[in-house]
C-alpha positions in Angstrom: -9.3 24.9 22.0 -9.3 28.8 21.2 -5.7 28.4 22.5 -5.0 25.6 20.5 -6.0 27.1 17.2 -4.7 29.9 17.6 -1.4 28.1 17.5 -2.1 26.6 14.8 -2.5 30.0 12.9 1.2 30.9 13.7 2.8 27.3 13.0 0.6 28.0 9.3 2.3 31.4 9.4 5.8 30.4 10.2 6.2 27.4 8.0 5.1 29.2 4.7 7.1 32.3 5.8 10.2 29.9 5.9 9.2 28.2 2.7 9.2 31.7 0.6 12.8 32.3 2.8 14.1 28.8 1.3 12.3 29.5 -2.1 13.9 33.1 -2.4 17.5 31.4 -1.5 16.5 28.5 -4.2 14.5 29.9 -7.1 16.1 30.2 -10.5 17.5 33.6 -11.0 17.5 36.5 -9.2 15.5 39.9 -9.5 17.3 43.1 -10.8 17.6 45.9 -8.6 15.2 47.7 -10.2 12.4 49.1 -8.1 9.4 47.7 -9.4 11.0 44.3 -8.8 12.1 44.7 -5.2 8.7 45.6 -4.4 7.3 42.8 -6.1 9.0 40.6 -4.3 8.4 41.7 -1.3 4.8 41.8 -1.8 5.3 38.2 -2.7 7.2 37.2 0.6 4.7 38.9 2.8 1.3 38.1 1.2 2.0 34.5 0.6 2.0 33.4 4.0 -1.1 35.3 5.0 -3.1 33.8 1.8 -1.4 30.2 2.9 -3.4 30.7 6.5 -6.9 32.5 4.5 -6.9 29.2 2.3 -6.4 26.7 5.3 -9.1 28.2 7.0 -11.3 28.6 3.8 -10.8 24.7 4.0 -11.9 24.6 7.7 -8.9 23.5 9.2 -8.9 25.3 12.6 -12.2 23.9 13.1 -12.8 22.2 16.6 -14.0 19.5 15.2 -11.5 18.5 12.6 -8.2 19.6 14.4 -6.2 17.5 17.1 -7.7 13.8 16.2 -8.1 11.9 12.9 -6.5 12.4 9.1 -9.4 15.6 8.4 -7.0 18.2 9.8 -4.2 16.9 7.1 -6.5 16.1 4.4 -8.0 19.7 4.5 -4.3 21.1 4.4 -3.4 19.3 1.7 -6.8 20.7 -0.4 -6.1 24.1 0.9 -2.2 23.5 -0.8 -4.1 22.0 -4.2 -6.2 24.5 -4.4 -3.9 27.5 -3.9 -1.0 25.7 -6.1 -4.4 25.9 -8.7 -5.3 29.3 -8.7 -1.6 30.4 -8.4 -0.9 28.8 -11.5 -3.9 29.4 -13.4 -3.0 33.1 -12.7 0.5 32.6 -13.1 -0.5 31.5 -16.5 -2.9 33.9 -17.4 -0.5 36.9 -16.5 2.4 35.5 -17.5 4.0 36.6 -14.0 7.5 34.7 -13.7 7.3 34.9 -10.2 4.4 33.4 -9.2 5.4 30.4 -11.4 8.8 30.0 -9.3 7.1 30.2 -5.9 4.5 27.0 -7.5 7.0 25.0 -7.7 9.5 25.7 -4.7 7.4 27.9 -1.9 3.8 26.2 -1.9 5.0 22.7 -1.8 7.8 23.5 1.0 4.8 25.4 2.7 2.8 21.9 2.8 5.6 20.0 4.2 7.0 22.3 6.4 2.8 23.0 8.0 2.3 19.2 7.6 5.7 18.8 9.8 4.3 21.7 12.4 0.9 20.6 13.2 2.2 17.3 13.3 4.4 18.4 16.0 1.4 20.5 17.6 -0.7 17.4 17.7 1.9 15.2 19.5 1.9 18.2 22.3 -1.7 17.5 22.5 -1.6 13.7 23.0 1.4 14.5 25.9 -1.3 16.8 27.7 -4.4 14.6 26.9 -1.6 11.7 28.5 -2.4 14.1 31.9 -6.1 14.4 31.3 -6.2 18.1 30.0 -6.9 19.9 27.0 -10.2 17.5 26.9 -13.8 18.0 26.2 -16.1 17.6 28.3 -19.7 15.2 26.6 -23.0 14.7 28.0 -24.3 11.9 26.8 -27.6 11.3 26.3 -29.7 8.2 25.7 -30.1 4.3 27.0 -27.8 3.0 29.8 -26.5 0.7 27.9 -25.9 2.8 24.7 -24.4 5.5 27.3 -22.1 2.7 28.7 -20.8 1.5 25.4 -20.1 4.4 23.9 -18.2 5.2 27.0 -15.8 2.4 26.7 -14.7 3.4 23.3 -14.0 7.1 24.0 -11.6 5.7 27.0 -10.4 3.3 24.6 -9.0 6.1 22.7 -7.4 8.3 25.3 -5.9 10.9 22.7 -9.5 11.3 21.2 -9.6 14.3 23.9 -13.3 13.5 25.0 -14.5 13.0 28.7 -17.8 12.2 29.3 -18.6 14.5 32.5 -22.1 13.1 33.3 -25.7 11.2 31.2 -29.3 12.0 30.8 -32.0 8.9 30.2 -35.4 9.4 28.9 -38.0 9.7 32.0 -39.1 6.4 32.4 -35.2 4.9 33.1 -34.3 7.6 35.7 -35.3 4.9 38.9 -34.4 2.3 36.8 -32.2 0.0 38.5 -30.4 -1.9 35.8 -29.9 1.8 34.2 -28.7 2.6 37.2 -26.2 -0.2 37.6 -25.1 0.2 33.8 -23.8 4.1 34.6 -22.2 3.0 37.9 -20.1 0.4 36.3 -18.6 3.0 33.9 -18.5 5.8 36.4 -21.0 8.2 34.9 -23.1 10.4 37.0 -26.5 10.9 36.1 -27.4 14.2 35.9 -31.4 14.1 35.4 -33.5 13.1 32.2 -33.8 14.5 28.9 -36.1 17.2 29.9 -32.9 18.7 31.6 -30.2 18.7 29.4 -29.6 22.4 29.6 -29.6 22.5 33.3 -27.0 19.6 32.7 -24.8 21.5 31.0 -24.9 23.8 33.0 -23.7 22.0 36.2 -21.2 19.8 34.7 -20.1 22.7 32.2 -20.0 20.1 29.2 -18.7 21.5 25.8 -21.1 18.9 23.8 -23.6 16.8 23.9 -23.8 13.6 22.5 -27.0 11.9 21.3 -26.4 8.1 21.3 -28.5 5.9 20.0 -31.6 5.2 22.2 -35.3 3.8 20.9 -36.9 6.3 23.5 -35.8 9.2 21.7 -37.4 10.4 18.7 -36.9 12.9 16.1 -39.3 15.3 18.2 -37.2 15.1 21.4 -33.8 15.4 19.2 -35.2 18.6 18.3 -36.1 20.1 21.2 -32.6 19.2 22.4 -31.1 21.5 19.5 -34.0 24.2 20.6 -32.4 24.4 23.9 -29.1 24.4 23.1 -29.1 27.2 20.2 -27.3 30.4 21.5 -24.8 28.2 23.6 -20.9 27.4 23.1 -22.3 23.7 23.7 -22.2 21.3 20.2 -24.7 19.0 19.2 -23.9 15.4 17.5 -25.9 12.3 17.0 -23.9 8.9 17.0 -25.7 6.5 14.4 -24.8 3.8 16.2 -22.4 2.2 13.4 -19.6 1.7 15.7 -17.2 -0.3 13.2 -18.1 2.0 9.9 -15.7 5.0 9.4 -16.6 8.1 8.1 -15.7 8.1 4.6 -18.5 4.9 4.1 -21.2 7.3 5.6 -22.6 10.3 3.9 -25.9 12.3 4.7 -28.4 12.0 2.1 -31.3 14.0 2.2 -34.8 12.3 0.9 -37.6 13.9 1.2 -37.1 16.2 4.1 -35.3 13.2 6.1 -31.3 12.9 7.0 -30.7 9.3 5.5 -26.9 7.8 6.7 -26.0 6.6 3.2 -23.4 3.3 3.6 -21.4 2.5 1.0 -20.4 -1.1 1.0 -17.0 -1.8 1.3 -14.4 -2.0 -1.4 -12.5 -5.3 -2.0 -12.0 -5.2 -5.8 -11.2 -2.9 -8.1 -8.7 -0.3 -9.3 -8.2 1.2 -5.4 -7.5 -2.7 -4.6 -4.5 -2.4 -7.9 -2.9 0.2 -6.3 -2.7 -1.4 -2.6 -0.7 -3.7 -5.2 1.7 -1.7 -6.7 2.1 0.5 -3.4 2.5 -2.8 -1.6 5.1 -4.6 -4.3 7.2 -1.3 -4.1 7.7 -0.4 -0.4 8.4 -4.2 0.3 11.2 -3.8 -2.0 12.5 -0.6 -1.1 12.5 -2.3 2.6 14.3 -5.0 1.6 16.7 -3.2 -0.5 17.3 -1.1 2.6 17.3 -3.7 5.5 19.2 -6.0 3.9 22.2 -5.3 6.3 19.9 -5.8 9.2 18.4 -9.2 7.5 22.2 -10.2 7.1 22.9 -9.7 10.4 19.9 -11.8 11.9 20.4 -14.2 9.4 24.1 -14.9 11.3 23.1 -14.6 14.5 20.0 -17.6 13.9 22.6 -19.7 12.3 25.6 -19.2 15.0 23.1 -19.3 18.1 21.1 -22.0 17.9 20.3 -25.3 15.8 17.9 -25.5 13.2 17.1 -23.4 10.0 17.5 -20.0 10.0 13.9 -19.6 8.2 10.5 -20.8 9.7 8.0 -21.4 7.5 4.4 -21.9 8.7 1.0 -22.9 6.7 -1.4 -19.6 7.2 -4.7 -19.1 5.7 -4.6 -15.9 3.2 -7.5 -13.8 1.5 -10.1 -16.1 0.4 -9.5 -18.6 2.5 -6.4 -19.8 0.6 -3.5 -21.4 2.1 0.2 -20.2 1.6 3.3 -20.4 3.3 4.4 -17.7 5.6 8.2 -17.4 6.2 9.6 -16.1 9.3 13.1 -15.7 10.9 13.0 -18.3 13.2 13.1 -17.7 17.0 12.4 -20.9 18.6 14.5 -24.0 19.1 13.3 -26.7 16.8 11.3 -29.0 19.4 8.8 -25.9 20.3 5.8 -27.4 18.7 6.6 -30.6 20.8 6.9 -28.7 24.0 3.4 -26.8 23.6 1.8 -29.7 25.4 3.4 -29.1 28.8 2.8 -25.0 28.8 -0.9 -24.6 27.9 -2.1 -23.5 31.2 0.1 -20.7 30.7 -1.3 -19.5 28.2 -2.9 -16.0 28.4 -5.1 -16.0 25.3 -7.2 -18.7 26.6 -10.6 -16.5 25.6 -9.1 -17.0 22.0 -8.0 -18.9 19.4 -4.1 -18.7 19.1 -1.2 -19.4 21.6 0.8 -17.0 23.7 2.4 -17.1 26.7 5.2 -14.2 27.9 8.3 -15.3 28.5 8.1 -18.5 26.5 10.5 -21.1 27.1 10.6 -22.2 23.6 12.4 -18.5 22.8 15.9 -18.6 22.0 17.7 -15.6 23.5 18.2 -14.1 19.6 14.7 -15.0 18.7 13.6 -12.7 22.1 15.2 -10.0 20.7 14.4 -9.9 16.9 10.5 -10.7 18.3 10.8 -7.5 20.5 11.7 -5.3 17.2 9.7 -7.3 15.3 12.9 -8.5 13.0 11.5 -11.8 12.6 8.7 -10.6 10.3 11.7 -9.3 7.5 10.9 -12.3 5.5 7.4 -11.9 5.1 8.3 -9.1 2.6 9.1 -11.7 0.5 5.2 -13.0 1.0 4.4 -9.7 0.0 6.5 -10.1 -3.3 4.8 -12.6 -4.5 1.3 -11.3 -3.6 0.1 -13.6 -0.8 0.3 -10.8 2.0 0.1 -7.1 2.0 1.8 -4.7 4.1 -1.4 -4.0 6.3 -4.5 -6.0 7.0 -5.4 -8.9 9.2 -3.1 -11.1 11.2 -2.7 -14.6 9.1 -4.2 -17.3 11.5 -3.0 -20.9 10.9 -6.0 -22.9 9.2 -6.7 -24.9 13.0 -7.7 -21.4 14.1 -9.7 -20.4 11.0 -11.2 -23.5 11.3 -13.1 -22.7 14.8 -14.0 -19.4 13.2 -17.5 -17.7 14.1 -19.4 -16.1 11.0 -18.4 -12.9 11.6 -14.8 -13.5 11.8 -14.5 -14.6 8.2 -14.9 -11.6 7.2 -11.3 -10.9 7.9 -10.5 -13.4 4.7 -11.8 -10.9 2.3 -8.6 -9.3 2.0 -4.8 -10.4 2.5 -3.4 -10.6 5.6 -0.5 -8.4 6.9 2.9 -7.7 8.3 1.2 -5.1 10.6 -2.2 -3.8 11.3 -4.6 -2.4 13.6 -3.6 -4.9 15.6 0.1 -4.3 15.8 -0.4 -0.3 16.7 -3.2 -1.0 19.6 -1.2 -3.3 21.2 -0.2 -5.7 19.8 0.1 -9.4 22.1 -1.0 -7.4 24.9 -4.6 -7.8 23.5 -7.9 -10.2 23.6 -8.3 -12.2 21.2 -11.9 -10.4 21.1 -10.1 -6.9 20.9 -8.0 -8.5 17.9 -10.8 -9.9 15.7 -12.5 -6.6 16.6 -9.8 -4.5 15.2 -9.0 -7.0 11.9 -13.1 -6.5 11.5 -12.2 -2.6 11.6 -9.9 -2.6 9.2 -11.8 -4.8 6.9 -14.8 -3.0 6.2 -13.2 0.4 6.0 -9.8 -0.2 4.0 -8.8 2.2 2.0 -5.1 3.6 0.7 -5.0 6.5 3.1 -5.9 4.0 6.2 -2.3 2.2 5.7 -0.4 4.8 5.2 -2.0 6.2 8.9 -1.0 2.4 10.2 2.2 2.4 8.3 3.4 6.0 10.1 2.6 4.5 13.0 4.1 1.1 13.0 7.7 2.4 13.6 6.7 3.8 16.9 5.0 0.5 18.1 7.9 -1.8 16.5 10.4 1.0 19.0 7.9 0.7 22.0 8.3 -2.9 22.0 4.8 -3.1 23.6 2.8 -6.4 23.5 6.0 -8.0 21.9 6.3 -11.6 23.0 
């Protein structure tokens, strides 16, 4: 991690040392040769780099915690840049100093990009170690079997979170226990001893943190003893509340009267954040469209000359609120599929759910494979999105047969518009359960926000490239 940070420090350094190099080449008007000015600017090219890196980590982002996983390490660069460009200004303004008003508008925002662009890089150097199993850290985990096992499967889930859980500790009373014993086997955790020996724990299987998940047997009293023992080490401390589908931004710690409360906001779903998913929505699909259109030509052509049939397949889905619309799709099956899905449901691999795949499907012309690969038979939705019955992310639209079946909890995915990609499409696409799917729609659901799809929209071009789960 020290190693880590430290690089970040010099990819900071470098990229706001290259954006007063571009700014100086760029700016409008050059100094005289006077003296005074020569050292001014020199001043300037030197000391604006090393207050970029003392406002970054004013904002905390070399911190473990927030660098290498999640949106925190970005978000906190971007502050650091708002604030700085505000100060800068402010004393630009105040002093009337031309210079520092150039450098607003040309170095600071090149500085952004050029760090955002860096430490993007430096993260994507972390996932190719993590890929190996190194640069992790090492959790102790501490709590029920069962709570131990679960939270387990989800840090594996998400092998670029950089945790390894390196051993457990159950309250007294589960150590002989044999179903907690059973629990921890199946997930391939040694048990290292009970509470009472955290820090010897630690010690033996060198964990960087301990986790506290959420157990009945351990009260307030025991979580504080825990932090006793563990003040004056390199080890962390954190608590998992046990909200497993809430993201951070819903949760906030509210003190009340001497007592940590987890605050949950409910989840948006109207609004003026729920406009501008509009807008944003309504203007990239027509931007895409506006620049595909070659590539929607082309498929468009090769539909028509290959195979016989429409070159469109529309489809009745169920959108947000349960309403019906119709979904249009490049087609990519010959016209008697829906008769022929008789013969082929034993092959079909998401029999634990509620829609129909099968890999290699018969009914695939040999233009529809390949547009279904990249995901080029989806261009028409666009025009769903248009018109306001589908957004760019969100759920996968079922057909109503499958909504129909729905359990309780699954309707929940009807309280917003489906979408052209999602969760769904950057974990994995076909390749998942139908469980894993509804689980990942419910995800996205109750913690949609603006700054969510943009993270699913970066990543959809890599999934789309992959080809992964595409069938």
């Amino acid at each position: 991690m020290r190693r880590y940070q430290s690089l970040l420090v010099v990819i900071d350094l470098v990229a706001a040392a290259i954006a007063v190099l571009v700014a100086s080449a760029l700016r409008f008007g050059m100094p005289d040769n006077t003296s005074t000015h020569v050292v001014a600017y020199a001043l300037v090219d030197v000391g604006i780099p090393l207050v970029w890196v003392c406002v970054v980590a004013l904002n905390r982002a070399y911190e473990g915690r927030f660098v290498g996983a999640g949106a925190a390490e970005f978000d906190r660069l971007f502050k650091a840049f708002l604030y700085l460009t505000a100060v800068v200004a402010i004393g630009s303004y105040a002093t009337h100093a031309d210079i520092a008003r150039g450098f607003v508008v040309v170095a600071l925002p090149l500085a952004l990009v050029f760090d955002l662009i860096g430490r993007y890089g430096a993260r994507k150097y972390l996932h190719f170690l993590r890929r190996r199993s190194r640069a992790m850290t090492g959790m102790l985990l501490v709590g029920d079997a069962r709570g131990i096992a679960d939270f387990t499967a989800l840090l594996r889930r998400d092998r670029f979170a950089g945790m390894r859980v390196v051993g457990a500790c159950v309250p007294t009373e589960l150590l002989d226990d044999d179903e907690t014993l059973q629990a921890l086997a199946d997930v391939d955790v040694p048990l290292l001893g009970d509470v009472d020996s955290v820090l010897h724990a630690v010690e033996t299987s060198k964990a960087d943190t301990v986790a506290i998940v959420s157990s009945s047997r351990l009260g307030p009293e025991r979580l504080r003893w825990i932090s006793w023992q563990l003040e004056g080490t390199p080890t962390d401390l954190v608590v998992s509340p046990g909200l497993i589908e809430i993201a951070g931004p819903r949760l906030h710690i509210q003190p009340v009267a001497g007592l940590p409360l987890v605050h949950v906001e409910e989840p948006e779903f109207t609004g003026f954040r729920r406009l501008v998913k509009g807008v944003f929505d309504r203007s990239i699909a027509t931007l895409v469209l506006a620049l595909l259109a070659p590539v929607a030509l082309g498929v468009v052509l090769a539909v028509r000359l290959t195979s016989r049939g429409p070159v469109f397949f529309r489809q009745q889905r169920v959108g947000r609120g349960g309403r019906l619309f119709t979904m249009i799709k490049f087609r990519s099956m010959y016209v008697d599929a829906e008769e022929r899905k008789r013969e082929l449901e034993e092959r079909n691999v998401n029999s634990d759910g509620l829609w129909f795949k099968i890999p290699d499907d018969p009914r695939i012309t040999p233009v529809g494979r390949f547009i279904r690969k990249y995901s080029l038979d989806e261009l028409p939705q666009l025009f769903n999105v248009l018109t306001g019955r589908m957004s760019l992310v969100g759920p996968r639209p079922n057909l109503p047969s499958e909504v129909a079946k729905y359990e309780p909890d699954m309707r929940r995915r009807l309280l917003v518009k489906p979408g052209i990609t999602g969760l769904w499409q950057v974990s994995g696409r076909n390749d998942l359960s139908w469980q894993e799917t509804v689980q990942l729609d419910l995800r996205y659901v109750e913690n949609w926000s603006l700054g969510y799809d943009l993270m699913i929209l970066w990543k959809t071009p890599s999934a789309v490239a992959r080809a992964s789960g595409a069938y």
